[in-house]
C-alpha positions, 0 to 999 in steps of 0.5 A, a space after each residue: 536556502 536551497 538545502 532547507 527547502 530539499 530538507 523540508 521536501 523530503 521530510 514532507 515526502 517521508 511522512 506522506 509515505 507514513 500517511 499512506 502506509 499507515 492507511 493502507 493506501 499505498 497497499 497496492 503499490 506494496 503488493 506490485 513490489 512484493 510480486 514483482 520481487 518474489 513471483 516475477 512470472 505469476 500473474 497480478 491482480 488488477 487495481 479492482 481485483 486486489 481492492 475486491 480480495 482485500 475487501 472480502 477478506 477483511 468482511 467476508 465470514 463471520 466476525 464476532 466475538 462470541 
């Protein structure tokens, strides 16, 4: 019964992940990684700032078709 209730765990964790990933939730997290993987001595946005450029560049300028 032990080994069904971790199997049953950990599918339950890989498809949160999935959620947040698919929603971009987990977008900050990624980006903590990625900086801390290939920019190890720049500095990072905080949680707000990153929301804020995030915002902006999915909002910001013209969007339309014509």
């Amino acid at each position: 019964m032990g080994a069904r209730l971790d199997y049953l765990k950990r599918a339950l964790l890989r498809l949160w992940r999935g959620i947040r990933q698919l929603s971009g939730d987990d977008a900050y997290e990624r980006y903590l990684a990625h900086c801390a993987a290939r920019h190890a001595d720049a500095t990072r946005l905080s949680r707000r700032e990153f929301f804020l450029r995030q915002e902006q560049q999915k909002w910001g300028g013209i969007k339309r078709c014509c």
